[in-house]
C-alpha positions as CSV (number, residue, x, y, z in Angstrom):
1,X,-50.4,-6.7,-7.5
2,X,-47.3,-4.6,-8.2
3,X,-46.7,-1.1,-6.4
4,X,-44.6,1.0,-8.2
5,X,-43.2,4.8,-7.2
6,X,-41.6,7.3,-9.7
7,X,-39.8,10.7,-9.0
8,X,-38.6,13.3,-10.9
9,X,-35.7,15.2,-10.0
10,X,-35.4,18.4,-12.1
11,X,-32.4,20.4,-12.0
12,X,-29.8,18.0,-10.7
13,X,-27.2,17.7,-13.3
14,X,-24.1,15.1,-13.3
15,X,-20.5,15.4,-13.9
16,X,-16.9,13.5,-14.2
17,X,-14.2,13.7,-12.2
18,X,-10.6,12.2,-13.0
19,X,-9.2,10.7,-10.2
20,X,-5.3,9.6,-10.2
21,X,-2.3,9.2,-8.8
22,X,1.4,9.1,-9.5
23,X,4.5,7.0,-7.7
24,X,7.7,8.5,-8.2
25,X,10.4,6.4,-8.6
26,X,8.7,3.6,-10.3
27,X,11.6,1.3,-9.9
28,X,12.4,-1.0,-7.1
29,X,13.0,1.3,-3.7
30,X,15.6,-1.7,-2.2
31,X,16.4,-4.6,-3.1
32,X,17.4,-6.5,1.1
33,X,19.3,-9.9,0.6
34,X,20.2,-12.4,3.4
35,X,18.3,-9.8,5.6
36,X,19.1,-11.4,9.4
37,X,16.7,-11.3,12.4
38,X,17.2,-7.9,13.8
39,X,18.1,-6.6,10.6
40,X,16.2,-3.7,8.5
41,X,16.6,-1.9,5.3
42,X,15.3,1.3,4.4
43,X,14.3,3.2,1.1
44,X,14.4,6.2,-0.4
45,X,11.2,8.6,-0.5
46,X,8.6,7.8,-2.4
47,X,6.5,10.5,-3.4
48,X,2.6,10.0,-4.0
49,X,1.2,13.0,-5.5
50,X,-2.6,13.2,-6.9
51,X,-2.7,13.9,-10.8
52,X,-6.0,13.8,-10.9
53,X,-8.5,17.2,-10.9
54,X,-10.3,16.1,-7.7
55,X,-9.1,15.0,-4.2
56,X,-8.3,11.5,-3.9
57,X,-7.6,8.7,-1.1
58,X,-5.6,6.4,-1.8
59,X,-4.8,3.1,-0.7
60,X,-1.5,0.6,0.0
61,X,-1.8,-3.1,-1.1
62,X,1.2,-5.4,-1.0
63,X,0.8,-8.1,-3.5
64,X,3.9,-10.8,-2.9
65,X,4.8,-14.1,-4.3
66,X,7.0,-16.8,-4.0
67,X,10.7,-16.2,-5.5
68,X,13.5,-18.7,-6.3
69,X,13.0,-21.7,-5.2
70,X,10.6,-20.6,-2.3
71,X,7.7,-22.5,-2.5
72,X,4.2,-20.4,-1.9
73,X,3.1,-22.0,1.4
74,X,7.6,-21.1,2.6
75,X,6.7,-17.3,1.2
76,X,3.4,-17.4,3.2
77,X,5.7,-18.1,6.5
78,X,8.0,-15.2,5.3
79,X,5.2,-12.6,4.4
80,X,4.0,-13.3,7.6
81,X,6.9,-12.6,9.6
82,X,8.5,-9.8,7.4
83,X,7.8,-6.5,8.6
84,X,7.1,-3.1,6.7
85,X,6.9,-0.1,8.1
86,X,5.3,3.2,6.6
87,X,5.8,6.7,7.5
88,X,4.9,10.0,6.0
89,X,7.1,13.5,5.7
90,X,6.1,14.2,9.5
91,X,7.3,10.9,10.7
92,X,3.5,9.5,10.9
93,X,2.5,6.1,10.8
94,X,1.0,4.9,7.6
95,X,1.4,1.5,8.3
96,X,3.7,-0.9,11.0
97,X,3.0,-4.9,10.4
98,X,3.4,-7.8,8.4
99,X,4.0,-7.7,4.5
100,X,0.9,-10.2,4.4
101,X,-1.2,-7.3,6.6
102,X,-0.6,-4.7,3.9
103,X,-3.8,-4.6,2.7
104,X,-5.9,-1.6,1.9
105,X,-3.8,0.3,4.5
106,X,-4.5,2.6,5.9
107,X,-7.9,1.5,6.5
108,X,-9.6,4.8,6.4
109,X,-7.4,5.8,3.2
110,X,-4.5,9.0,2.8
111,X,-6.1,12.3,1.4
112,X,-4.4,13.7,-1.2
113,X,-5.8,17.0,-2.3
114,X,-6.3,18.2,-5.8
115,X,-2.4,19.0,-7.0
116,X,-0.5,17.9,-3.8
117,X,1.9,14.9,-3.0
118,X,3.4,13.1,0.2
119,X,6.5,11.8,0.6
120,X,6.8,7.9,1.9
121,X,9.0,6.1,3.6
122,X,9.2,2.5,3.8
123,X,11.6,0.1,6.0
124,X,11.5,-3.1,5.8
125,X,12.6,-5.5,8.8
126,X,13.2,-8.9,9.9
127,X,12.3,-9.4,13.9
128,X,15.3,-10.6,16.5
129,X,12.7,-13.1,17.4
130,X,11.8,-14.8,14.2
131,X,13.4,-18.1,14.5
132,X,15.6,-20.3,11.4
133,X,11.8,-21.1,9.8
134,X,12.6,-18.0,7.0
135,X,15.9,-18.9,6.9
136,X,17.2,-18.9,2.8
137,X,13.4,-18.0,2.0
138,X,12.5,-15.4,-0.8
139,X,9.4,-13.4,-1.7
140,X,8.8,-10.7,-4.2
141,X,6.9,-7.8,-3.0
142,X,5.1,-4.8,-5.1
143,X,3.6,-2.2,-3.6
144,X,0.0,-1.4,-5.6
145,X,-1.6,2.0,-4.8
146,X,-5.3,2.1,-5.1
147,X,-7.3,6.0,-4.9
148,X,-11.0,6.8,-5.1
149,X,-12.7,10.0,-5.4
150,X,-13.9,9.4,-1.8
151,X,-13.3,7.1,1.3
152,X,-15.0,3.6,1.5
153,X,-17.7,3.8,4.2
């Protein structure tokens, strides 16, 4: 036999919400060729501000591929070995790890309150002890910024 329950919730009422975010500069931040072990580049700012009319998380994905004649497997080796490090305006870590790692970082997500924006900085770096194995490699890297009207639990 079936057992079913109803409720009734008067007076609740929904709503919408826009939740977004802007990158500023859109273009590439640096562009590191021939990068040696030992070697790092860094970027410009970027600025992440919420243009949406709630507050927002947000979150960093890197999504890379195989360039030139690197095949995917050779730009797995690189992505893995290739560093990137993420800081905010008060020098605090966002992320420090692999390119391959950068995924839905940071974990608990970067709250951006309704109107305001954060300044990034990103360095990417190539360690002393990474041996010939990335030697002529190449990957492309994007950086893909995710927010939500609140964290993932």
């Amino acid at each position: 036999m079936p057992f079913t329950i109803s409720s009734t919730n008067s007076g609740s009422s929904a709503g919408t919400a826009s939740v977004s975010i802007t990158v500023s500069p859109e273009d590439a931040l640096f562009s590191p060729t021939n990068l040696v072990p030992g070697e790092s580049v860094g970027s410009p700012q970027l600025q992440v501000a919420n243009a949406g009319d709630v507050d927002a998380y947000y979150y960093i994905f890197a999504d890379w591929s195989a360039e030139g004649t690197t095949t995917p497997v050779q730009a797995q080796i690189l992505a893995d070995r290739l560093n990137i490090a993420i800081e905010d305006e008060t020098s605090a870590e966002v992320y420090n790890g692999p390119v391959s790692g950068l995924v839905e970082q940071p974990a608990a997500g970067r709250l951006l309150d309704t109107t305001d924006d954060e300044l990034l900085t990103f360095v990417v770096s190539l360690p002393e002890d990474v041996s010939n194995i990335v030697q002529g490699l190449e990957i492309n890297v994007d950086l893909v910024f995710v927010s939500q009207a609140s964290p993932v639990s």
